[in-house]
C-alpha positions in Angstrom: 43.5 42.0 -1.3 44.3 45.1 -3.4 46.6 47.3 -1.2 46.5 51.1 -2.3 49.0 53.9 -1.4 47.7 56.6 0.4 48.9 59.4 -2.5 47.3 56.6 -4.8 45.3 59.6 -6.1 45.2 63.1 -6.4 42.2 65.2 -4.2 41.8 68.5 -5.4 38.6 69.4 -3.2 36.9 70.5 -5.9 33.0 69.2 -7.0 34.1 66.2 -9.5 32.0 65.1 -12.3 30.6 61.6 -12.3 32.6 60.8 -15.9 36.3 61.8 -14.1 35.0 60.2 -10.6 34.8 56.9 -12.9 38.2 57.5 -14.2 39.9 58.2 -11.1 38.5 54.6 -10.2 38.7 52.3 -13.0 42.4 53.5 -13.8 43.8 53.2 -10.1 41.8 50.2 -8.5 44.1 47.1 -9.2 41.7 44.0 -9.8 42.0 40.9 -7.4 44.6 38.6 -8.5 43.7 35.6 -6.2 42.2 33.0 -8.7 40.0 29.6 -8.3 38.2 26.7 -10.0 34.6 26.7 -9.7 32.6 24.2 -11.3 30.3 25.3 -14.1 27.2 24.5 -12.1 28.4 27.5 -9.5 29.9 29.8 -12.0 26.9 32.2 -12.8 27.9 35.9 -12.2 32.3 34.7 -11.3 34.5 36.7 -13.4 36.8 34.9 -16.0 40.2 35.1 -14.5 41.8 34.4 -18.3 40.6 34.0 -21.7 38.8 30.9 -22.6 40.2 28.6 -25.8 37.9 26.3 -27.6 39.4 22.4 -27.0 37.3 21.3 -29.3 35.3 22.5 -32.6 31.8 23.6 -32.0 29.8 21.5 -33.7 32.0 18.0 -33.9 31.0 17.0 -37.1 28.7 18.3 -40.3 25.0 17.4 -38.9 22.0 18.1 -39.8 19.7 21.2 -38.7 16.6 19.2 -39.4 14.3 16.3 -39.5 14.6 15.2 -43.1 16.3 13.7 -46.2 20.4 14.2 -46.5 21.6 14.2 -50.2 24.3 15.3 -52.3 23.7 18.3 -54.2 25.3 17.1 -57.4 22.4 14.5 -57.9 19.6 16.9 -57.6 17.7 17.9 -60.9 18.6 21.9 -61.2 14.8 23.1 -62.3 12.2 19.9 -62.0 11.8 17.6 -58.7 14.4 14.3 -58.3 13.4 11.0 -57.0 16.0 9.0 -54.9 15.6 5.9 -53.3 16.2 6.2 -49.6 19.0 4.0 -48.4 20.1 4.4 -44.9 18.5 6.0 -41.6 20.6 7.9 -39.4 19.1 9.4 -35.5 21.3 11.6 -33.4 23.7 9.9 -31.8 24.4 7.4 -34.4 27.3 7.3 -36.6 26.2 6.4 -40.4 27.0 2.8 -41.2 28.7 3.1 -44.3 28.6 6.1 -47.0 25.8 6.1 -49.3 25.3 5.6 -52.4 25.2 8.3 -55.6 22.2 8.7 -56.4 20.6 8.0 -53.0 19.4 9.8 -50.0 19.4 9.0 -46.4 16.6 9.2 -44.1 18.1 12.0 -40.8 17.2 13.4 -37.4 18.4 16.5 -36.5 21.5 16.7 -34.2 22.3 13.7 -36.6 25.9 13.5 -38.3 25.8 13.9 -41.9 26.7 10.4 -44.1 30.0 10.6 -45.9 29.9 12.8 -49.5 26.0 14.4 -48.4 26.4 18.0 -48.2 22.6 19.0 -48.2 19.4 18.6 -46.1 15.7 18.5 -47.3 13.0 19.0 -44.7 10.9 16.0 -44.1 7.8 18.5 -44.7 8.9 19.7 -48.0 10.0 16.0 -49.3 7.1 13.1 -50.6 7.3 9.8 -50.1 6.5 7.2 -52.9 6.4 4.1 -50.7 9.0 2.8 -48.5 11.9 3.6 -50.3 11.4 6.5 -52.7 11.4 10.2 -51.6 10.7 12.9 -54.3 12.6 16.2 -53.2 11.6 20.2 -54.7 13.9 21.7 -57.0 15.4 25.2 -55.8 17.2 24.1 -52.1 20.6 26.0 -52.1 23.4 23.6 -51.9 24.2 22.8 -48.0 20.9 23.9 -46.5 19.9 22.6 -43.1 23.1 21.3 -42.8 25.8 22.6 -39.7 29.3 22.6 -40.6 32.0 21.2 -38.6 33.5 24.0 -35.9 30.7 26.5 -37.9 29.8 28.2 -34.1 34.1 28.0 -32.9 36.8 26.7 -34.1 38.9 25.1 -31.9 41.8 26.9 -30.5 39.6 30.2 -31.0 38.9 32.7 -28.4 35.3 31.5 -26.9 35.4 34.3 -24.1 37.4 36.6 -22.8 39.2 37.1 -19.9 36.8 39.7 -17.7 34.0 38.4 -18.9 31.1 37.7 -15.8 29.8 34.7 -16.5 25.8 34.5 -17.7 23.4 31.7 -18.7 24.5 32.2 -22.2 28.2 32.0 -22.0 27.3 29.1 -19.5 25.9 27.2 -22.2 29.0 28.3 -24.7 31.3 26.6 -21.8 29.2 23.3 -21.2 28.7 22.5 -24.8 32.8 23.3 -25.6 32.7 20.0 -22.7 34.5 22.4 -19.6 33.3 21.2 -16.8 35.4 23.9 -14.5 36.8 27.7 -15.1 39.1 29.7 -13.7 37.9 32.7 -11.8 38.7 35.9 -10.0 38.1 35.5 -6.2 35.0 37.6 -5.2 35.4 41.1 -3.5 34.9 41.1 0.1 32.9 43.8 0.8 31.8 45.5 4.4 29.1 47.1 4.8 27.9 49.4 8.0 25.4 52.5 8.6 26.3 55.2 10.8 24.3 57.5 12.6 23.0 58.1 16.2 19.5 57.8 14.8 19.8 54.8 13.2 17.8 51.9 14.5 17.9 47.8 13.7 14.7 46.5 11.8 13.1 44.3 14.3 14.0 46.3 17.5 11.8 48.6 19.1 11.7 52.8 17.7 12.3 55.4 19.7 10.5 58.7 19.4 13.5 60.3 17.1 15.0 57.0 15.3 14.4 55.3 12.2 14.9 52.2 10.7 17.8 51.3 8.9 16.9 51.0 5.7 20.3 51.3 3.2 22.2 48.8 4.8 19.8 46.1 3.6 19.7 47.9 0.1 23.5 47.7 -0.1 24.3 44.6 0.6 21.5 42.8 -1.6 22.9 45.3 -4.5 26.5 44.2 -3.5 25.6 40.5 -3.7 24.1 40.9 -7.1 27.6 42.4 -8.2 29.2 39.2 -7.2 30.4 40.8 -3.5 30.6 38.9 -0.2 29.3 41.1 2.0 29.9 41.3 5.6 27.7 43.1 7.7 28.9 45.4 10.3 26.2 47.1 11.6 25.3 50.5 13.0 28.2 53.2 14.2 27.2 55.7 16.2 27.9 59.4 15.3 31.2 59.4 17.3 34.4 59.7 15.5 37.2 57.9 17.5 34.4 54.7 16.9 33.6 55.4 12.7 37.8 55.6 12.9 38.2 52.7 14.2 35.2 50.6 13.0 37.2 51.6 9.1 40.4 50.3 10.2 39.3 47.3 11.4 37.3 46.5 8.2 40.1 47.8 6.3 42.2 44.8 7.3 40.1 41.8 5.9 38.1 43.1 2.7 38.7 44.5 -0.6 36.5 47.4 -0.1 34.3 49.0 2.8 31.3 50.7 1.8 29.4 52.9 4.2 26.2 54.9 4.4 25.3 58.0 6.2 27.8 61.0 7.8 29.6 62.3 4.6 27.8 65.8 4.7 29.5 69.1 6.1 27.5 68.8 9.4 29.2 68.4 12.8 28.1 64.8 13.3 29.2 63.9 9.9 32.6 61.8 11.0 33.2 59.7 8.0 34.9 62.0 5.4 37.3 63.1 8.3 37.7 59.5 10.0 38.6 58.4 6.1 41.3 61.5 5.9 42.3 61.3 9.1 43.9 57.7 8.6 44.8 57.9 5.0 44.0 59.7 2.1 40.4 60.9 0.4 40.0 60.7 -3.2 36.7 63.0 -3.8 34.3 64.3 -1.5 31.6 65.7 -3.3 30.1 64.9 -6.9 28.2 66.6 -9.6 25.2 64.7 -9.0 21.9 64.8 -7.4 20.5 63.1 -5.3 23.6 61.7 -3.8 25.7 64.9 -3.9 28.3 63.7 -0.8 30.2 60.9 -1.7 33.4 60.6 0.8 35.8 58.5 -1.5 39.7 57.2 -0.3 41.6 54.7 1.0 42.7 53.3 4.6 44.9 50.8 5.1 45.3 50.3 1.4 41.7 49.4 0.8 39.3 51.9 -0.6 36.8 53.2 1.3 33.2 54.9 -0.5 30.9 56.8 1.9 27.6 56.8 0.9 24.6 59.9 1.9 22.2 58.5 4.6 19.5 59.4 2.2 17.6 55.7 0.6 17.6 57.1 -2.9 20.7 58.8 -2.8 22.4 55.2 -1.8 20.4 53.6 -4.8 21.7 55.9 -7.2 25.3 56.6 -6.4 25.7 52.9 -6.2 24.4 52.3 -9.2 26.9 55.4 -10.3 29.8 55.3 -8.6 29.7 51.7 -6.6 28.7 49.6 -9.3 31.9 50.4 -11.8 34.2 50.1 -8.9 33.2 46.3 -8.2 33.7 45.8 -11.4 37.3 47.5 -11.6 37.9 45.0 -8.1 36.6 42.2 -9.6 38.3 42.5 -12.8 35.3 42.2 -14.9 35.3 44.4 -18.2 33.3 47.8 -17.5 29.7 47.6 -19.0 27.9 50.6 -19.5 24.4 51.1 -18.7 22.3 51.3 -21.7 19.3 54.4 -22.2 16.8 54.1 -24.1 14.8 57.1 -25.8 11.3 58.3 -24.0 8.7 60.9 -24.1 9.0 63.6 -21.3 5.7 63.7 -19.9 6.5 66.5 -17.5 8.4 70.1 -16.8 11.6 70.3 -15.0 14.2 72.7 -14.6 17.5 71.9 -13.1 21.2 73.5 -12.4 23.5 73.3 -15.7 26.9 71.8 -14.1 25.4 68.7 -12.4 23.9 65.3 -13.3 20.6 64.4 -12.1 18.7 61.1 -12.2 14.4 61.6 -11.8 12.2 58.9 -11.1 9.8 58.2 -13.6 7.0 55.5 -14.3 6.5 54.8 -18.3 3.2 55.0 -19.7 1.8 54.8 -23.4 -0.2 56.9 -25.0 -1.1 56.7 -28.6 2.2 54.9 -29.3 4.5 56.7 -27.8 6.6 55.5 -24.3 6.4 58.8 -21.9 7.7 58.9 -18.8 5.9 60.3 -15.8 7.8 62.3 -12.9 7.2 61.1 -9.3 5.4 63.6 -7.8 7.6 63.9 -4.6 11.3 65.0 -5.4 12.8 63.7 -1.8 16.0 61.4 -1.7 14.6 60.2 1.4 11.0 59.1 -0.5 11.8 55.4 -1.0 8.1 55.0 -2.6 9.6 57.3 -5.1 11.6 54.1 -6.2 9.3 51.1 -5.8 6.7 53.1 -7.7 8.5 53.9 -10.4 9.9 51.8 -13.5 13.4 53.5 -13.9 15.6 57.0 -14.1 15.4 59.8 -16.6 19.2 60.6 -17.0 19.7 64.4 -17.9 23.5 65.4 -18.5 25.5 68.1 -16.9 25.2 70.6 -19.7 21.3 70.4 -19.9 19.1 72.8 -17.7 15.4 72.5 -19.2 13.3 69.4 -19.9 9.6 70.1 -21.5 6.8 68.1 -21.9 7.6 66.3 -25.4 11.2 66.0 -25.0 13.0 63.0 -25.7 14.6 61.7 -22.7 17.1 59.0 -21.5 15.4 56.8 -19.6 17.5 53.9 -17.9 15.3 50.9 -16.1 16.2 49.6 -12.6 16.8 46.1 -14.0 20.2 47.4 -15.3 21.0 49.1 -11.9 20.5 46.3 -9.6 
C-alpha cells in the first residue's frame, strides 16, 4: 500500500482548477508496487507491471494471406498472362515437402507457410485452371502480394506493450499469439467505499418520512470496479464526527484509497473535510467545477482520502473527473484522456467564466448535423438527468455563453464508466 506524508502536498484553500487538481495527483500518488502473475485468461483490464518483449517473431515464417497459387516473381511474364504447372499443395499447418521447382507454382491455403524461393501469392479467384495441373495467372500482381513476411507484425526482442498499459481484448490477442500464456501485473487498488449522512437509508430497508435511499454508494463502487478497483463496502456513517473520524482511520489501514460520498459542504453536519484534516492533511477542498463543486481531498494514515458531494450527478461526474485519473496514478496505468467529439448546441446557456461545467445532453440528428439537446432539469440530484441522456457537453473555464448553433464538446458516458 502507497503510504503518503501528511505535508505530501501543499493546500492553499483556495478554489483549484480541475487541470492543477489532476496535477497535484498524478505527480504525488506513488503507483502500487506489489506485482503478480495472472494468467492471460484473467488479465482483461490488470495493468502491465513491466514492458512486454516479443520471444518470438510475429508471424513465424513468410505465409500466405490468401487461398491461391504461390510463385516466384522472376517467372511471371511482365505484360501478358504465364502458365505454370502446379506442383505441390501446401494447407496451413503443413510444412512444404521439398522446394519447388522454377518455373512452377504451388497450390496454398492461407495461414500456409510459403515453399522455399516463392515470394508471391495469386488469389485462387483471379487464377484459371487448365486441367489438373496447369494454372494460368494475370499479369500486373506486384511482387510479394498476399504474402506475410516473417516477424512483419513484431520482431522479436521488440517492445509489444508497454509497461502501464491496462490490458484490453486487443492487446490480449497481441500477448496469446506472441505464445505468453501469463503476465506480470500491478496488484489492484483496494478501494473503500462508504456514504455518510443521517438521512441516508439502505436500499431494501424500510424509508422513513425524511430519508432516502442510498443511491452513490452503488454508483461508486460499480464505477470503481470497472477501473480495475477491489472495492470494499463500508456502508452508511452517520453525520457524527468522532464516528466519520474513526470509520477513515480504520479504512485507512487496509486499502490504497477511501473514497467517500456526502458531508464535504460548509454546513454544520458536513464532518468529512474536518475528520480528513483533523487526522492528517487535506489537499483541496473545493474545485472549479459544477456540479460537484466540494471535493474534500487528503491523506490519513498515508492513504489518500477523496470526499465526494452527496448529490448522484455530482458523484458521476467528479469521479469521472477527479476519481478516475487517480486510480489510474494508484494503479500505475498510463493516464488516458477522455476524448470529445464536436456537436451542434441545440440549446442556450449562460454560465460563470472561472469554472468548468459538464451539461447533460441527449444527441439528435437533424438534416445531418449531430446536435445535442440540454436536459431540461439542471439538478445534481436529478439522476434521470443521466439515464436519459447520451453524454456531457464539456464547456471550459474561460467560456461564459453557449448559443444555439455552437459547436460543442460532447464527451459520451461510455468513456466515463
Amino acid at each position: 500500500m502507497a503510504q503518503l506524508s501528511a505535508d505530501s502536498f501543499a493546500f492553499g484553500g483556495a478554489l483549484m482548477r480541475v487541470e492543477d487538481a489532476l496535477l497535484v495527483l498524478t505527480h504525488h500518488i506513488p503507483p502500487i508496487v506489489d506485482t503478480e502473475l495472472v494468467s492471460l485468461i484473467d488479465s482483461d483490464g490488470r495493468v502491465l507491471a513491466r514492458p512486454v518483449e516479443a520471444p518470438v517473431n510475429l508471424p513465424g515464417f513468410d505465409n500466405s494471406a490468401v487461398d491461391g497459387y504461390a510463385v516466384r516473381y522472376a517467372d511471371l511474364n511482365p505484360g501478358a498472362p504465364t502458365r505454370l504447372a502446379v506442383t505441390g499443395r501446401v494447407t496451413a499447418g503443413a510444412v512444404p515437402a521439398q522446394p519447388a521447382g522454377t518455373g512452377t507454382a504451388v497450390r496454398i491455403f492461407t495461414g500456409a507457410p510459403m515453399p522455399a524461393g516463392m515470394d508471391t501469392v495469386f488469389m485462387q479467384e483471379d487464377a484459371r485452371l487448365l486441367g489438373d495441373a496447369q494454372v494460368e495467372l494475370p499479369s500486373g500482381l506486384a511482387r510479394g502480394a498476399n504474402r506475410r513476411v516473417k516477424g512483419e507484425d513484431i520482431a522479436c526482442g521488440a517492445e509489444a506493450l508497454p509497461s502501464g498499459r491496462r490490458l484490453e481484448p486487443r492487446d490480449i490477442a497481441l500477448l496469446a499469439a506472441l505464445g505468453l500464456a501469463f503476465v506480470e501485473v500491478r496488484r489492484r487498488p483496494r478501494v473503500a467505499v462508504f456514504s455518510t449522512g443521517n438521512e441516508i437509508c439502505e436500499p431494501g430497508a424500510p424509508l422513513g418520512p425524511a430519508a432516502v435511499f442510498d443511491a452513490n454508494r452503488f454508483a461508486l463502487a460499480a464505477m470503481l470496479r470497472r477501473s480495475g478497483c477491489v472495492v470494499t463496502d463500508l456502508g452508511i456513517l452517520p453525520d457524527d464526527r468522532d464516528t466519520i473520524q474513526a470509520g477513515l482511520s480504520a479504512a485507512s489501514q487496509a486499502h490504497d484509497l477511501v473514497v467517500t460520498t456526502g458531508g464535504v459542504s460548509a454546513g454544520e453536519e458536513d464532518h468529512v473535510r474536518a475528520a480528513i484534516a483533523d487526522q492528517g492533511s487535506l489537499v483541496f477542498w473545493r474545485l472549479a467545477i459544477k456540479p460537484g463543486r466540494p471535493i474534500a481531498m487528503g491523506v490519513v494514515n498515508g492513504t489518500p482520502m477523496i470526499g465526494l458531494p452527496g448529490n448522484p450527478v455530482a458523484v458521476f461526474v467528479t469521479f469521472a473527473c477527479v476519481v478516475r485519473p487517480l486510480i489510474a496514478a494508484i494503479s500505475g496505468a498510463a493516464q488516458t484522456p477522455v476524448l470529445s467529439s464536436i456537436v451542434t448546441a441545440g440549446f442556450r446557456y449562460h454560465k460563470k467564466a472561472g469554472r468548468r461545467e459538464y451539461l447533460r445532453v441527449s444527441l439528435e440528428r437533424h438534416d445531418a448535423r449531430t446536435v445535442a439537446i440540454k436536459y431540461p432539469i439542471d439538478g445534481a440530484g436529478i439522476i434521470t438527468s443521466l439515464t436519459r441522456t447520451n453524454g456531457l457537453v464539456e464547456l471550459s473555464e474561460d467560456q461564459s455563453d453557449v448559443e444555439p448553433g455552437d459547436n460543442v464538446p460532447f464527451i459520451d458516458y461510455r468513456q466515463l464508466t
